[in-house]
C-alpha positions as CSV (number, residue, x, y, z in Angstrom):
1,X,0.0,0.0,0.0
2,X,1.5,2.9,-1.7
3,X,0.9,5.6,1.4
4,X,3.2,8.8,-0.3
5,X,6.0,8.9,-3.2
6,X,8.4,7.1,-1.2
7,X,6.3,5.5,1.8
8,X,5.3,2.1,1.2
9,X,3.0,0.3,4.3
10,X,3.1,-3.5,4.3
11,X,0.1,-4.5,6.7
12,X,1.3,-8.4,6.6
13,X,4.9,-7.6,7.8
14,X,4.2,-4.8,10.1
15,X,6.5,-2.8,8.0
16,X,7.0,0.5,6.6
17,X,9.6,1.2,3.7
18,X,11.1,4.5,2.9
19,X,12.4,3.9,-1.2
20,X,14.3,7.2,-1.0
21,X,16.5,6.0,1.8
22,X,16.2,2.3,1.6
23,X,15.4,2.1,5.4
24,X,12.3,0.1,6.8
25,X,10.6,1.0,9.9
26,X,8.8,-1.7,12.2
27,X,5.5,-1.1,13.4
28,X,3.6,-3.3,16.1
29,X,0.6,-5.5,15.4
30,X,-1.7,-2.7,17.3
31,X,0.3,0.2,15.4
32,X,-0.1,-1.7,11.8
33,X,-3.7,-2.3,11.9
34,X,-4.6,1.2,13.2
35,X,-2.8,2.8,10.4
36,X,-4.8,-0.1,7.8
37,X,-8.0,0.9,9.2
38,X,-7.0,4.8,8.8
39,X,-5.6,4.7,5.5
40,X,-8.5,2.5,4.0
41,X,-10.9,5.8,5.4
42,X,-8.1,8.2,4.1
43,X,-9.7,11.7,4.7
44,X,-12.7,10.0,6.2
45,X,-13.1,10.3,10.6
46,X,-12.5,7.0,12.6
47,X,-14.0,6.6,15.4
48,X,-12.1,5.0,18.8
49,X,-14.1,2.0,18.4
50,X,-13.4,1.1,15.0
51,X,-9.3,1.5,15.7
52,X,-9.8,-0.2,19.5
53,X,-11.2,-3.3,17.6
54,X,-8.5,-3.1,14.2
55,X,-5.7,-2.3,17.0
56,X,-6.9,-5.5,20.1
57,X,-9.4,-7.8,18.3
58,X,-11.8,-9.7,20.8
59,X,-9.5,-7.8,23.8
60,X,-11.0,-5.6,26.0
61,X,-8.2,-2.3,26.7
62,X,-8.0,1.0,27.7
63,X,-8.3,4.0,25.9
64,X,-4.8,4.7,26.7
65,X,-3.4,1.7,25.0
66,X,-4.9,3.5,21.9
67,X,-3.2,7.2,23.1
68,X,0.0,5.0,23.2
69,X,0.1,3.3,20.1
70,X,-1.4,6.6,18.1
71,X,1.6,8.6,19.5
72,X,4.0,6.2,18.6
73,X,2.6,5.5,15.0
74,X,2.8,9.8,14.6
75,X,6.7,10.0,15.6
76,X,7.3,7.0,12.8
77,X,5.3,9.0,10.3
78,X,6.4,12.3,11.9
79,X,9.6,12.4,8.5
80,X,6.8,12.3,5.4
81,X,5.2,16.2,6.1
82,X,2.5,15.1,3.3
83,X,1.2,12.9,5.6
84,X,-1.3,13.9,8.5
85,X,-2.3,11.7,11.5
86,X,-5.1,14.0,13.3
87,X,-7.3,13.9,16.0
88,X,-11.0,15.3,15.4
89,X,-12.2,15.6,19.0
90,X,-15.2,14.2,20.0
91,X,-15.3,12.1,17.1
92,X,-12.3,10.2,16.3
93,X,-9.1,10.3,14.1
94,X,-8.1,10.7,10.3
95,X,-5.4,10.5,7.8
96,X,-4.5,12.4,5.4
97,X,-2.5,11.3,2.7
98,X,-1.4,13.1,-0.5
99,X,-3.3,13.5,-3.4
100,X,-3.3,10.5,-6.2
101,X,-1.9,12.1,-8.6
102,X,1.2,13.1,-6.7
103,X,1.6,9.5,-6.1
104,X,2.9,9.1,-9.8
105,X,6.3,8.9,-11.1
106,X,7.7,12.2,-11.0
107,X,9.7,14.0,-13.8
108,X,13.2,13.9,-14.0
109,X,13.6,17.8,-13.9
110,X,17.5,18.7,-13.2
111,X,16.8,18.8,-9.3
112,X,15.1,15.6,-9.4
113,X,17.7,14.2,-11.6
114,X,20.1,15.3,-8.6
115,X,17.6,13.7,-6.6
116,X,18.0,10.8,-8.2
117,X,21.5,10.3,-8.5
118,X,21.9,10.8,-4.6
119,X,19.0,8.1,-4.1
120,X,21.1,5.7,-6.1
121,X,24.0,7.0,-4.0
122,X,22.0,6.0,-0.7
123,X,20.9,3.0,-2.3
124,X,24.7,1.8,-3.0
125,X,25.9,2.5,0.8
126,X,22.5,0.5,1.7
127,X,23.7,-2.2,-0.2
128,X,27.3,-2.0,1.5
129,X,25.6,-1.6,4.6
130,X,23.4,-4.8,4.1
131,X,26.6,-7.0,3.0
132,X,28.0,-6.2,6.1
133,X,24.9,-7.0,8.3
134,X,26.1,-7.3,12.0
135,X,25.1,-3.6,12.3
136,X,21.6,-4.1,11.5
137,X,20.9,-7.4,12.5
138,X,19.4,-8.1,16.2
139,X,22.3,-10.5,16.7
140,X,25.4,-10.6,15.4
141,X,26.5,-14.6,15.3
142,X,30.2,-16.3,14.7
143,X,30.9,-19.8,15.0
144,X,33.8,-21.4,17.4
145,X,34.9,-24.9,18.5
146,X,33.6,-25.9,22.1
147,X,34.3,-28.1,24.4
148,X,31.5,-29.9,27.2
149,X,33.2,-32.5,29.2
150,X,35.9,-33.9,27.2
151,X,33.1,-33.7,23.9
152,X,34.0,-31.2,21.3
153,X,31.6,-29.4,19.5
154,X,30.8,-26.4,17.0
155,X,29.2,-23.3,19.1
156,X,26.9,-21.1,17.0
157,X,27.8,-17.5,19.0
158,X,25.0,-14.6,19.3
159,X,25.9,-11.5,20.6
160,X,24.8,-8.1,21.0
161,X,25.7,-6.5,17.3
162,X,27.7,-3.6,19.4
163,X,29.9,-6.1,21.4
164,X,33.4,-7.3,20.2
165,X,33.6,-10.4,18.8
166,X,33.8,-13.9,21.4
167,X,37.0,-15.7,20.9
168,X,37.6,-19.5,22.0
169,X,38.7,-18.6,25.6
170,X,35.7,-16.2,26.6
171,X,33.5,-18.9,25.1
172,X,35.0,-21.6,27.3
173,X,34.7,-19.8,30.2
174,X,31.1,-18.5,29.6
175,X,30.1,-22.6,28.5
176,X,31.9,-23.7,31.4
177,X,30.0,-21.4,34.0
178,X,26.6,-23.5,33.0
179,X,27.8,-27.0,32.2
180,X,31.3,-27.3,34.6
181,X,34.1,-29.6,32.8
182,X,34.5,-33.0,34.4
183,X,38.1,-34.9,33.6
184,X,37.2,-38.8,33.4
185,X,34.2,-38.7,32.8
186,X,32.3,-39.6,29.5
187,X,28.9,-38.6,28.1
188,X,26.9,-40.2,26.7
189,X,27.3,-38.6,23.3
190,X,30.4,-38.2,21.2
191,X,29.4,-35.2,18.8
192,X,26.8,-32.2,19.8
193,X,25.7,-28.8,18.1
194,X,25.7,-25.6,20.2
195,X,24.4,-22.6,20.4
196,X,24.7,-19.7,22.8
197,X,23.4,-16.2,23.3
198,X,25.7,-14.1,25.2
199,X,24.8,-10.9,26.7
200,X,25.3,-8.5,30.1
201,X,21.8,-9.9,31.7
202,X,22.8,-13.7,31.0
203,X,23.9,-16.1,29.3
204,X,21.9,-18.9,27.4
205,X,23.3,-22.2,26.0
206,X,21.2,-25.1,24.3
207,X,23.0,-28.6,23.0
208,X,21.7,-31.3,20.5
209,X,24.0,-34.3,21.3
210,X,23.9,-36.6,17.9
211,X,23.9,-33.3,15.7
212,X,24.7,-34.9,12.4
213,X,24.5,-33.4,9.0
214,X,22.5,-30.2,9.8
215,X,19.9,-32.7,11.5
216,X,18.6,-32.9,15.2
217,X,17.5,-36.2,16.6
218,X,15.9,-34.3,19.0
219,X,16.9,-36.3,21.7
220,X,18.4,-35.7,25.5
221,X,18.1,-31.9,24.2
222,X,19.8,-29.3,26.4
223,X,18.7,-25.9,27.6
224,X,20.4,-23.9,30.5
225,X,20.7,-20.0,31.3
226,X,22.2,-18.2,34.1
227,X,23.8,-15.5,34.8
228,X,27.0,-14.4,32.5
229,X,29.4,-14.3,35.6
230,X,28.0,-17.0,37.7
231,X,25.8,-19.6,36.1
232,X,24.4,-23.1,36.7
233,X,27.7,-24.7,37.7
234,X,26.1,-27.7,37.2
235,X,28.0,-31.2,36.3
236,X,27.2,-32.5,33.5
237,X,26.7,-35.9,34.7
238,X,24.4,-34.6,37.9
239,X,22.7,-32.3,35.5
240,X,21.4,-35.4,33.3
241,X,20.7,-37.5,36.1
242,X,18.2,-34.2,37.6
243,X,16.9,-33.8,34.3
244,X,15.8,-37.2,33.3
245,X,14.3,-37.3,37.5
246,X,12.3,-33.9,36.8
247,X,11.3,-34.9,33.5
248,X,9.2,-37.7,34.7
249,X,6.8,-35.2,35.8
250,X,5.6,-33.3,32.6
251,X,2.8,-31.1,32.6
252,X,2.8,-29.8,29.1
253,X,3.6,-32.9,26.8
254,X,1.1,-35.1,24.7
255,X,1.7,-38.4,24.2
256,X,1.3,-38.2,19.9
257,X,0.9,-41.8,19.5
258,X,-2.8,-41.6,20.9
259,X,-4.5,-39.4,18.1
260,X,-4.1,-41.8,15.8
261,X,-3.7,-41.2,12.4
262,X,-3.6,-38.0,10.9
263,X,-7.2,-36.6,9.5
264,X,-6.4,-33.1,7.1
265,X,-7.9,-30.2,8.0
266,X,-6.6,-27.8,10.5
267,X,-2.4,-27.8,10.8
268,X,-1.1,-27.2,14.2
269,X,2.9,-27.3,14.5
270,X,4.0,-28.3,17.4
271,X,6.8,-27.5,19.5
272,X,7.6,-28.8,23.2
273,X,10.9,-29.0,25.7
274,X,12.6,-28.1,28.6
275,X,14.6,-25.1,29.8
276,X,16.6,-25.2,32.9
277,X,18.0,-22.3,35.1
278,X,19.3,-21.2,38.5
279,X,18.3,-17.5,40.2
280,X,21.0,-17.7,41.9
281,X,23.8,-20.0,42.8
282,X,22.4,-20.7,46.5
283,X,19.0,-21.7,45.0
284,X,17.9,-25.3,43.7
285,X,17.9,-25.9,39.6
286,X,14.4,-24.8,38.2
287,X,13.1,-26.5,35.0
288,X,10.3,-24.8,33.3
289,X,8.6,-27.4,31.4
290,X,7.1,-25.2,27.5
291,X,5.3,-25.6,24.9
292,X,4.2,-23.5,21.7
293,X,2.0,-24.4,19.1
294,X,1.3,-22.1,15.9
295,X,-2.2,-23.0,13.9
296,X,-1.8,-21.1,10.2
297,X,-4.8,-19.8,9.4
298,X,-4.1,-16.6,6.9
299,X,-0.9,-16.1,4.8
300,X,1.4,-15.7,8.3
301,X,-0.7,-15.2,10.4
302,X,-2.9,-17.8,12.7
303,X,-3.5,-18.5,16.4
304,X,-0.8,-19.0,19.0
305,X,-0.5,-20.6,21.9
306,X,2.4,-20.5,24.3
307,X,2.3,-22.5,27.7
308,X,5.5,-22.9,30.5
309,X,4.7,-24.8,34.2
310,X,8.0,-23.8,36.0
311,X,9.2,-25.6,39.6
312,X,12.1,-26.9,41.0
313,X,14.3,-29.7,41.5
314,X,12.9,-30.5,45.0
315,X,9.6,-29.2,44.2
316,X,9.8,-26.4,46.9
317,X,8.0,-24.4,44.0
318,X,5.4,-26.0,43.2
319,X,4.5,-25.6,39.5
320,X,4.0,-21.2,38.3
321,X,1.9,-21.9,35.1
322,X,1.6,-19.1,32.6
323,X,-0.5,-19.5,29.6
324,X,-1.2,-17.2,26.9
325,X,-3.5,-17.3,23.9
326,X,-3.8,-15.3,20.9
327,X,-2.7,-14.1,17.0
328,X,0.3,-13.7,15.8
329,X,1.9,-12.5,12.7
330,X,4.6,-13.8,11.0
331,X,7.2,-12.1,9.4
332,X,11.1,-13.1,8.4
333,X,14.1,-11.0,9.3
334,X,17.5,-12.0,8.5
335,X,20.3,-11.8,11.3
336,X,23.9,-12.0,9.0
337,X,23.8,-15.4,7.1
338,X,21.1,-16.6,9.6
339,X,17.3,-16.6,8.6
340,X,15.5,-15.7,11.7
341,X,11.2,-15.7,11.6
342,X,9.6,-13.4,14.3
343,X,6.1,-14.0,15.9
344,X,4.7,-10.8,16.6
345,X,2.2,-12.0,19.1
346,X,-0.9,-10.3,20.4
347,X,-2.6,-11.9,24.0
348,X,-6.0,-12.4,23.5
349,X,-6.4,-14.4,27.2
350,X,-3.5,-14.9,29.3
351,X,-3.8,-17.2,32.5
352,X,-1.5,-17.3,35.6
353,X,-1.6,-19.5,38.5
354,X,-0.1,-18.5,41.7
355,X,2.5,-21.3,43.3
356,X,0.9,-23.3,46.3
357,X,4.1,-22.3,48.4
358,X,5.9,-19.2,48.2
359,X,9.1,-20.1,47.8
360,X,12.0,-17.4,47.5
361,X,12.3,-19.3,43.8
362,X,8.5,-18.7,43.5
363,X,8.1,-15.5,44.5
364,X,10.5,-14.4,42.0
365,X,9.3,-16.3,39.3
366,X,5.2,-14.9,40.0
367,X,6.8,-11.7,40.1
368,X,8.4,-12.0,36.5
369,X,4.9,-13.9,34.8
370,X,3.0,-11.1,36.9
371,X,4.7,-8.1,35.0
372,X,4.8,-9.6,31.4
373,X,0.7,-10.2,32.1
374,X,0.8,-6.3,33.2
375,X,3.0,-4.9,31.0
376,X,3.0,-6.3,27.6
377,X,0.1,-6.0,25.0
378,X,2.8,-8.0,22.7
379,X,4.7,-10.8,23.0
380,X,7.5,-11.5,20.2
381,X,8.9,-15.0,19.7
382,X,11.8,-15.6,17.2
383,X,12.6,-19.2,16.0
384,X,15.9,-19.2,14.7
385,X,17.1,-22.5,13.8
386,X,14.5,-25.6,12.4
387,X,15.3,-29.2,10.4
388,X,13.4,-32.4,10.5
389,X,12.4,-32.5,14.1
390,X,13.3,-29.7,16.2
391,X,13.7,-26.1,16.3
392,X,15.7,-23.4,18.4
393,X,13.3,-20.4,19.6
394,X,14.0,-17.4,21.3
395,X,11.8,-16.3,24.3
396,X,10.7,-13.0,25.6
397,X,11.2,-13.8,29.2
398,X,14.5,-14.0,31.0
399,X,16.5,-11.7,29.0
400,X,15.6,-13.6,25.5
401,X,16.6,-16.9,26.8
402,X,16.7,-20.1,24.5
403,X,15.0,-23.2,24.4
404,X,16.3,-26.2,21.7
405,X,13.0,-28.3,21.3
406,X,11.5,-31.3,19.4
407,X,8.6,-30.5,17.2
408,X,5.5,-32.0,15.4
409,X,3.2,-31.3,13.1
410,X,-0.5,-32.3,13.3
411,X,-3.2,-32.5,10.8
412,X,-6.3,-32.1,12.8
């Protein structure tokens, strides 16, 4: 949707593209379908129902979440002068964009010509700039030999794109605050692929043992996070034994087998594993037990479902359960040589259950669940790794910790 000369609005990637300076700016799922709903009325008065129910569909907010996201969307449009976000009091909002006519291709005058020429100018630095993309990506990524008791390994590296690059030792010493070496002992894999996300709030690390040929079994799967400085410390061999123990209890798995063969219809991908962390080192290791599921429904977009049952290794905490329902919209952004997709999800119910016993663990885990029910009217997942039968995703909770887990795909 053509929205001025060089403003282009893509409603399905939440996306708006500037062609004179090759740039792209990212609007939210409330933001996009406010300025859909006001540019298919251009010049025509919206009233705060219409954009309340474009902006949340079948949620119930505040007239402030709509102040919010109107403000926003005005400072992103705030560059193009020829376009006009205004408020009609009493009655609603309107957008004014320019005239058709001006929408056509312009003539090459000897200013525009100039025009031109430093457009192709931009264009050619946008290109240099996209070949180099640790800049613009969300991550910048490098890959480096590892090492997890006595099994060596390749480590895909993310990092913040403004931080130097890892080398071998930091990596090492970052691995080895989660998973601690152990001399003489052998596990029981011979070959694994990594991949860690390494930041000032934490650190992240997830292992497929048996990675063969850029294909997951997608089994004995490892996810841990801690803190950079002072992570899990956990053994390798203690840390399988706790896992396969707290992994008896599920709460979010599905035995597959029992549906029977598959029917056509509705396609649900499926996505289920654990993640395992410390608060701190005096506390007991917490395994939050998660599930996502993602039903297709429009070109990408489709329902959501996320769920995580979180409790520890003594069950002192019993399970904190956080569910969350809704839409999401999928769109693909590319982090160096890595093809990341992003689901832009928007709550349409969100469920959390207090812990029986208020642990110190517990409390500190409501707390987190409690403010991301609060605080967000969006929730953004990224998956940035998928084969055969598992995928790596990226969640927003805990600093964008990672989860490696198996998935299916049901035809219900």
């Amino acid at each position: 949707m053509q929205l001025s000369p060089q403003l282009r609005f893509d409603p399905d990637k939440l996306l708006l593209s500037d062609s004179d300076s090759d740039t792209t700016i990212e609007l939210t799922f409330a933001e996009a379908r406010i300025l859909e709903a006001l540019s298919a009325e251009a010049g025509q008065v919206v009233s705060k129902a219409t954009l309340l129910e474009a902006g949340w569909p079948a949620r119930v907010v505040g007239d402030s979440s709509l102040q919010n996201a109107l403000s926003t969307l005005r400072k992103k449009l705030s560059p193009y002068r020829d376009i006009e976000l205004k408020t009609i009091p009493r009655r609603g909002y309107t957008l004014h964009l320019p005239e058709p006519q001006s929408l056509s291709p312009r003539r090459f005058t000897k200013p525009a010509m100039a025009a031109v020429v430093l457009a192709v100018l931009v264009l050619l630095v946008g290109v240099l700039f996209w070949l180099d993309p640790s800049p613009r990506a969300r991550f910048a990524e490098q890959t480096l030999p590892s090492r997890v008791s006595g099994v060596e390994g390749p480590m895909w590296v993310l990092t913040e794109p403004t931080a130097a690059p890892v080398d071998k030792v930091v990596l090492a010493n970052r691995v080895a605050n989660q998973l601690v070496p152990e001399p003489g002992w052998q596990p029981p894999f011979d070959r694994y692929q990594g991949m860690a996300l390494l930041s000032e709030q934490g650190d992240s690390l997830v292992l497929c043992p048996g990675y063969d040929n850029g294909q997951c079994p997608g089994k004995s799967l490892i996810s841990i996070f801690g803190a950079p400085n002072d992570g899990g410390h956990q053994r390798l061999s203690d840390f399988l034994a706790t896992k396969i123990r707290m992994e008896e209890k599920t709460y979010n798995s599905l035995k597959f087998e029992e549906l029977g063969d598959d029917t056509g219809g509705m396609v649900e991908q499926l996505y289920f594993g654990d993640a395992y962390f410390k608060l701190d080192q005096d506390q007991r290791l917490a395994r939050a037990d998660l599930r996502i599921s993602a039903v297709p429904q429009e070109a990408h977009s489709g329902l959501f479902y996320f769920a995580a049952c979180v409790t520890d290794e003594d069950c002192h905490t019993t399970p904190v359960k956080y569910r969350v329902r809704g839409r999401y919209i999928e769109t693909k952004e590319r982090w160096g040589d890595r093809r990341v997709t992003r689901y832009t999800v928007t709550p349409t119910s969100v469920e959390l259950s207090s812990p029986n016993r208020l642990s110190k663990m517990a409390r500190q885990l409501y707390r987190e669940f409690r403010r991301s029910e609060l605080g967000r009217e969006e929730l953004v997942f990224y998956r940035l790794y998928l084969d055969d039968k598992t995928a790596i995703w990226m969640l927003p909770f805990a600093d964008n910790s990672m989860v490696w887990m198996q998935r299916r795909t049901l035809h219900l």
